[in-house]
TIRO-2110 file (N, C-alpha, C; in Angstrom, 1 decimal):
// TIRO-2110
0.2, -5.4, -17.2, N, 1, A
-0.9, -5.6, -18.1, CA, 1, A
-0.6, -5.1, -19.5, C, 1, A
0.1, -4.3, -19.6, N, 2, A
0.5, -3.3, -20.7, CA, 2, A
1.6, -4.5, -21.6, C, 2, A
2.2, -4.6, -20.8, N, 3, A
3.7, -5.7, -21.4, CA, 3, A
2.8, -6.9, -21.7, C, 3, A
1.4, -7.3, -21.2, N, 4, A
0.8, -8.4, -21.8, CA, 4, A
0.2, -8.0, -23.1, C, 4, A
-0.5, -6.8, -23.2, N, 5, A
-1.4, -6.9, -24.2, CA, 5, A
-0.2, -6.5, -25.3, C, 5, A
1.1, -5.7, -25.8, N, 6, A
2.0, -5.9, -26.7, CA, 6, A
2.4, -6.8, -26.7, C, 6, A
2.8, -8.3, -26.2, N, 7, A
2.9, -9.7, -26.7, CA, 7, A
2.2, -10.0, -27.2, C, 7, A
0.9, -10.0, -26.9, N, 8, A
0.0, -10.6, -27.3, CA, 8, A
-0.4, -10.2, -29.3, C, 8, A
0.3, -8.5, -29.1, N, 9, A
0.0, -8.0, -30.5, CA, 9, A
0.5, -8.3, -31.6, C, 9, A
1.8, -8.6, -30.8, N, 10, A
2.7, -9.1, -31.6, CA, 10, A
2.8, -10.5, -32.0, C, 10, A
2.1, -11.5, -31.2, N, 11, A
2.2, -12.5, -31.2, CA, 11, A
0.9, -13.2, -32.3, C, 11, A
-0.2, -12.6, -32.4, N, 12, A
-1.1, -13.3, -32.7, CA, 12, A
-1.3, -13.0, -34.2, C, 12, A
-1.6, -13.9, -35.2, N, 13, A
-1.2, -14.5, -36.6, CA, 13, A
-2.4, -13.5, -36.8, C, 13, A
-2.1, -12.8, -37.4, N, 14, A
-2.8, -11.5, -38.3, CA, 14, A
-2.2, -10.8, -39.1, C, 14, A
-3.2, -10.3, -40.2, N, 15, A
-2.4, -9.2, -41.0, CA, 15, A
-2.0, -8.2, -40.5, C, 15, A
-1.3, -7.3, -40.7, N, 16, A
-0.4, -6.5, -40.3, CA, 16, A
-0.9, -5.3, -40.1, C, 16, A
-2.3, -4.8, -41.1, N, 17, A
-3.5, -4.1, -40.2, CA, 17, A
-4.1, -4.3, -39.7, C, 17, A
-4.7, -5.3, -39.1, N, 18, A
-5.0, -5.5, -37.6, CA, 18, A
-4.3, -5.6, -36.3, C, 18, A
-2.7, -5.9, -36.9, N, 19, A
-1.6, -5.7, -35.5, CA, 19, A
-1.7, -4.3, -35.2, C, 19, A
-1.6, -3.4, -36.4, N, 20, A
-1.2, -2.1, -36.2, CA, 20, A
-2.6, -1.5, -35.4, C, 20, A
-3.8, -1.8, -36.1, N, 21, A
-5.1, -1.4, -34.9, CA, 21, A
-5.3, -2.2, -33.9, C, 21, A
-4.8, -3.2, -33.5, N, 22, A
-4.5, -3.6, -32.3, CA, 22, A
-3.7, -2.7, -31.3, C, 22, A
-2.6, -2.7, -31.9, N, 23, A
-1.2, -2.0, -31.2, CA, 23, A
-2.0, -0.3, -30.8, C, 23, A
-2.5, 0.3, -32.0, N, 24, A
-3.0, 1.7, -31.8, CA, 24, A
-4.1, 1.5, -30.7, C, 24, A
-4.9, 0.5, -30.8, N, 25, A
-5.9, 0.8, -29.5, CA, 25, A
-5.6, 0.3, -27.9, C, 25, A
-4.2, -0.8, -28.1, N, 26, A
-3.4, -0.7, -27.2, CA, 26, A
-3.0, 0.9, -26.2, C, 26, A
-2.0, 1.3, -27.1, N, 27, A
-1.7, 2.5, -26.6, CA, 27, A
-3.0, 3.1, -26.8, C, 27, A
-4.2, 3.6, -27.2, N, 28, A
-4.9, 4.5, -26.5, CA, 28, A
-5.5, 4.0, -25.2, C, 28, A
-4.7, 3.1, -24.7, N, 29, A
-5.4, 2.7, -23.3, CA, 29, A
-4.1, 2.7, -22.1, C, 29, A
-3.1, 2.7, -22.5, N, 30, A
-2.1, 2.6, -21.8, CA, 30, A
-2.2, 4.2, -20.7, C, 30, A
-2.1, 5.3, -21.5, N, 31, A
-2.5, 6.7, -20.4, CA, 31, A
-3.5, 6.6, -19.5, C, 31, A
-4.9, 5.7, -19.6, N, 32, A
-5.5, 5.6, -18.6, CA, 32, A
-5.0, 4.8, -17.8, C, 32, A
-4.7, 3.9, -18.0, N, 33, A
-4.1, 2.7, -16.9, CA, 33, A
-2.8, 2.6, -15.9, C, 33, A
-1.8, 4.0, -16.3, N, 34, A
-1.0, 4.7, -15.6, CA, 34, A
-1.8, 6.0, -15.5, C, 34, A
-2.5, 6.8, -15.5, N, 35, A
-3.3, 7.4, -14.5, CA, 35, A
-4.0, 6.9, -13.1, C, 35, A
-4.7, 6.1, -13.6, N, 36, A
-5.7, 5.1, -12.6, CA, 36, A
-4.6, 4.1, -11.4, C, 36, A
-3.3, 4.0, -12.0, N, 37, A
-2.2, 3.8, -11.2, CA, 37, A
-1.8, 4.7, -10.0, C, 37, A
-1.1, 5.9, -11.1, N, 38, A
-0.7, 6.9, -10.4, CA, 38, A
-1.7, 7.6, -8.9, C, 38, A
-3.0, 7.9, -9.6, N, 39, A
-3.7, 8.3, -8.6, CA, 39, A
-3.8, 7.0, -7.6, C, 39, A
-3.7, 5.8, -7.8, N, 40, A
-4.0, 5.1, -6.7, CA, 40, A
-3.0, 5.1, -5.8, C, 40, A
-1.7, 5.5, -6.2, N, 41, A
-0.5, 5.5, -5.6, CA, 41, A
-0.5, 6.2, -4.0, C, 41, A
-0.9, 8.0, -5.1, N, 42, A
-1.2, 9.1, -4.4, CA, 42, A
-2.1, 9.2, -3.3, C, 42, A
-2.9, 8.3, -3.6, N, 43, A
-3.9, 8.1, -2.5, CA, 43, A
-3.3, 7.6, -1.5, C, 43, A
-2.8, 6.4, -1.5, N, 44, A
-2.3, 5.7, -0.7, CA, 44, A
-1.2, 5.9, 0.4, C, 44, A
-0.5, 6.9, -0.9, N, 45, A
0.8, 7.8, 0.1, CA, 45, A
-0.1, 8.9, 1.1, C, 45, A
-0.9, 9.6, 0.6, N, 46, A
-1.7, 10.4, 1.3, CA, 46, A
-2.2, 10.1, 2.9, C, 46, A
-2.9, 8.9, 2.9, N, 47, A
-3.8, 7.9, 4.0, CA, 47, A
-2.1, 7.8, 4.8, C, 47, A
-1.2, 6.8, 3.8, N, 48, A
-0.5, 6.6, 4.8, CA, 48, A
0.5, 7.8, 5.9, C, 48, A
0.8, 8.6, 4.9, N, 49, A
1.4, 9.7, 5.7, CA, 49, A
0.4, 10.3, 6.9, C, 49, A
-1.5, 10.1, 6.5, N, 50, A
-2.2, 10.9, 7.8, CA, 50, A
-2.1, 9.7, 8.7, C, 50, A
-1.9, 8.8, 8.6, N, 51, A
-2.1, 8.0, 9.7, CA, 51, A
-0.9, 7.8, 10.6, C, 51, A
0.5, 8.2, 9.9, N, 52, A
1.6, 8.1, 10.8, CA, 52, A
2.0, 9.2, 11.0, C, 52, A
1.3, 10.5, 10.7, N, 53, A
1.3, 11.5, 11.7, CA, 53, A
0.5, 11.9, 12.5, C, 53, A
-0.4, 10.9, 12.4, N, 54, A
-1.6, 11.2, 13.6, CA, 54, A
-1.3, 10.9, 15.0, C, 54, A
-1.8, 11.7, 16.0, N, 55, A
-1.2, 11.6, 18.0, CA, 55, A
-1.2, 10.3, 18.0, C, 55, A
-2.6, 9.5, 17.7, N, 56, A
-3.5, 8.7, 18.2, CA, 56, A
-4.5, 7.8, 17.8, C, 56, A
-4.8, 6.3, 17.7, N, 57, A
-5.9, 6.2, 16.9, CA, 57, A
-6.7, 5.3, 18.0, C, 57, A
-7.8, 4.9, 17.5, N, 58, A
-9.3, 4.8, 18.8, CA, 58, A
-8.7, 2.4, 19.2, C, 58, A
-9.2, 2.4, 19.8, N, 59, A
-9.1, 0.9, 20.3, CA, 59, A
-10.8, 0.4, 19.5, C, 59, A
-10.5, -1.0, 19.5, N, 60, A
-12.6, -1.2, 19.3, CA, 60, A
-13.0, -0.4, 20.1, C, 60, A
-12.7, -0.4, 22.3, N, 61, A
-13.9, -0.1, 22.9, CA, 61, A
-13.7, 1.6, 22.4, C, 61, A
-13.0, 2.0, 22.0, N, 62, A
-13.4, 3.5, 21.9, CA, 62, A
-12.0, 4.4, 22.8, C, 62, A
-11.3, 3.4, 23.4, N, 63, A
-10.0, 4.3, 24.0, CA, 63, A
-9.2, 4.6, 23.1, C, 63, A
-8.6, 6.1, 23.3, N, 64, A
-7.6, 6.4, 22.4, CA, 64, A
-5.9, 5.8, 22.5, C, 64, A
-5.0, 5.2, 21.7, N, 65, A
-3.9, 5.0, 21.8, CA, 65, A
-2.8, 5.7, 21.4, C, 65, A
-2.3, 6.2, 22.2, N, 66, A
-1.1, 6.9, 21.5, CA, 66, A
-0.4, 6.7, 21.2, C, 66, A
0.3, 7.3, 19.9, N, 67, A
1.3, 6.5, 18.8, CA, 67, A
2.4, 6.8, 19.1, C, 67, A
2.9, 7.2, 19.2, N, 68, A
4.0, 8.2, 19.5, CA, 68, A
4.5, 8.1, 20.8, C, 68, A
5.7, 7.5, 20.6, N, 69, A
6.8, 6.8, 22.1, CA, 69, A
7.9, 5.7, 21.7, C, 69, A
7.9, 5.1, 22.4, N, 70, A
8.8, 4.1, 22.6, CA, 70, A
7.7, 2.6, 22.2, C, 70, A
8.8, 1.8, 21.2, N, 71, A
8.1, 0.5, 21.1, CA, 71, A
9.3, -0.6, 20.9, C, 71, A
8.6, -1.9, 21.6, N, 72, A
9.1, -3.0, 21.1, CA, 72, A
8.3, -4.0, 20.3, C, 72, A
9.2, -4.4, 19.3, N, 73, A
8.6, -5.2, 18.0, CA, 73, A
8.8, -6.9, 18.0, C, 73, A
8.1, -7.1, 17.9, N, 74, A
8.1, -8.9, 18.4, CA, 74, A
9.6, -9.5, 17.9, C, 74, A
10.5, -8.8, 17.2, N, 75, A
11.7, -9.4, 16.9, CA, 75, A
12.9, -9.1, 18.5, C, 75, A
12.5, -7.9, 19.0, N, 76, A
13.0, -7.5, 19.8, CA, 76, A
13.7, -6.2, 20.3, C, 76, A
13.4, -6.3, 19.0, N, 77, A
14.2, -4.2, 18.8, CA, 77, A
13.1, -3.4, 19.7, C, 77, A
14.0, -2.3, 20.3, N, 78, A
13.4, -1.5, 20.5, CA, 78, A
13.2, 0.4, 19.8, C, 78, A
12.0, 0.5, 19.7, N, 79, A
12.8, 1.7, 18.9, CA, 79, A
11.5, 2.8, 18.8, C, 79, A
12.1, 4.3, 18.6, N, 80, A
10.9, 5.0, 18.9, CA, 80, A
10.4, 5.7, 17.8, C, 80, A
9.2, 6.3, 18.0, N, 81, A
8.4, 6.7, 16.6, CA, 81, A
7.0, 6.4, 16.5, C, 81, A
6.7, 6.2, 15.6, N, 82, A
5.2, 6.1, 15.6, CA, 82, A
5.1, 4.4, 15.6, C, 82, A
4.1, 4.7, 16.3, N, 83, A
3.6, 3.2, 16.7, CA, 83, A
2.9, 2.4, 15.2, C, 83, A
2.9, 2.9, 14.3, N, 84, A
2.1, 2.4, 13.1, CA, 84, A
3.4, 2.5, 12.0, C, 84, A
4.7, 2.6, 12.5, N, 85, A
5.8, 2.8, 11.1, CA, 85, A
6.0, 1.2, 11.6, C, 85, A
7.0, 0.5, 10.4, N, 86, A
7.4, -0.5, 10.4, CA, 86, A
9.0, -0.5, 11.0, C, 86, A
9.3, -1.5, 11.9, N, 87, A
10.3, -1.8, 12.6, CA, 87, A
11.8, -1.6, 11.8, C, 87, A
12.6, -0.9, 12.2, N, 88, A
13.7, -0.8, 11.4, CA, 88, A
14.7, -1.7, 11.5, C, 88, A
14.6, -2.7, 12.0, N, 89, A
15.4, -4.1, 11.8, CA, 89, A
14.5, -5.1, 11.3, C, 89, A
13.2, -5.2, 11.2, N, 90, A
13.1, -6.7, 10.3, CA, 90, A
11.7, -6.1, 9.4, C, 90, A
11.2, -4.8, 9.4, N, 91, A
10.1, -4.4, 8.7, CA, 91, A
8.6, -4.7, 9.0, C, 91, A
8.7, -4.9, 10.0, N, 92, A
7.5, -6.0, 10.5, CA, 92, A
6.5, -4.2, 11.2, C, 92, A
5.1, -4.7, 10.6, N, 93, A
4.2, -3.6, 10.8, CA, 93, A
3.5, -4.7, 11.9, C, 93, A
3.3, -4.1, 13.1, N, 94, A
2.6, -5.2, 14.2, CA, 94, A
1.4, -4.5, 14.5, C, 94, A
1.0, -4.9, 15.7, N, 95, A
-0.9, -4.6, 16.4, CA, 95, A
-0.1, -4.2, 17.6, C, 95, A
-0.8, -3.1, 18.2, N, 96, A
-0.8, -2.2, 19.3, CA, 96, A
-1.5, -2.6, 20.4, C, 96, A
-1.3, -3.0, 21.5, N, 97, A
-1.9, -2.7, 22.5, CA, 97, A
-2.8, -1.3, 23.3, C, 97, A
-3.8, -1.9, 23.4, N, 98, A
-4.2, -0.8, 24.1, CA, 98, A
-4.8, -1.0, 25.7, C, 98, A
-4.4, 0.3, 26.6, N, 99, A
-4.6, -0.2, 28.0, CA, 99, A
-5.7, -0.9, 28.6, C, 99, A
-6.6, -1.1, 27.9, N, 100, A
-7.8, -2.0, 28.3, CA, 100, A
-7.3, -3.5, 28.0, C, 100, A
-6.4, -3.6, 26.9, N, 101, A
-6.3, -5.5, 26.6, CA, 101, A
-6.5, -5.3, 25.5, C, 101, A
-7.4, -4.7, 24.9, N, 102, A
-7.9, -5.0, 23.3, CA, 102, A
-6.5, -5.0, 22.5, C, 102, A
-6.5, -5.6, 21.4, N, 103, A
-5.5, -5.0, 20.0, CA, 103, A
-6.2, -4.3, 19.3, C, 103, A
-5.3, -3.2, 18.2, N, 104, A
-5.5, -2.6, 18.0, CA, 104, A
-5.0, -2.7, 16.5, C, 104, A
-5.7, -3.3, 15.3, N, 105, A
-5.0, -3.5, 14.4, CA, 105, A
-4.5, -2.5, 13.5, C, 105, A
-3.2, -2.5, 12.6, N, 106, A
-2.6, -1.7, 12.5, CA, 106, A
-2.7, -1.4, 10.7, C, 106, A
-3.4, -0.6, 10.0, N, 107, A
-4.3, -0.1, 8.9, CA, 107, A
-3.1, -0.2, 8.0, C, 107, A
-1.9, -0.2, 8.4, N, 108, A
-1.1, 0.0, 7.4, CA, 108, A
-0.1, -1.5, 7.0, C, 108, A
-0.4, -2.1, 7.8, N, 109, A
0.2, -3.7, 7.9, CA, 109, A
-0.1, -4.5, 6.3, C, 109, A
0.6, -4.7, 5.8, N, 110, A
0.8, -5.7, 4.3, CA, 110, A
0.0, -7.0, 4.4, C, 110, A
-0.8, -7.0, 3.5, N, 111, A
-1.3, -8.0, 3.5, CA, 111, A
-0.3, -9.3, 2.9, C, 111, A
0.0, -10.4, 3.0, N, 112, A
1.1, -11.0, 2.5, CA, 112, A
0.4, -12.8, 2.7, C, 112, A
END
């Protein structure tokens, strides 16, 4: 967003005080918009680290699944760790079974 609005300051047919109060109220906006980044980062690293250190997370009907063991990932690897980390041969974040049948979708999976 930042790299758009200095093109744009630079780009558009004005006198050269209005580039320059362009450009200045540019930058007074740029610190909010890498704050408002940053914290969303932090956040996100936060969720994600409690959730792949967590035992366990619930099924719909309410059974607990435990994360932590041995898994296989639809490519075929097998490999151990938390049931919610992404596969270390193809990256793939999948859905969990739980002993009832239900899946169990997985909070951290990329939208794509």
């Amino acid at each position: 967003m930042t790299r758009t609005v200095f093109f744009w300051v630079l780009s558009v047919k004005a006198s050269l005080s209005t580039r320059l109060l362009l450009l200045a109220l540019a930058l007074s906006i740029v610190p909010f918009t890498l704050t408002v980044d940053a914290l969303r980062l932090l956040i996100g690293g936060m969720r994600e680290r409690r959730l792949l250190m967590a035992p366990s997370v619930r099924c719909p009907a309410g059974h607990d699944v435990v994360l932590h063991g041995g898994w296989r990932c639809s490519c075929g690897v097998v490999f151990s760790g938390s049931g919610l980390s992404a596969c270390p041969a193809c990256g793939e974040r999948s859905y969990l079974m739980c002993p009832c049948g239900r899946s169990v979708k997985n909070p951290l999976r990329r939208r794509g």
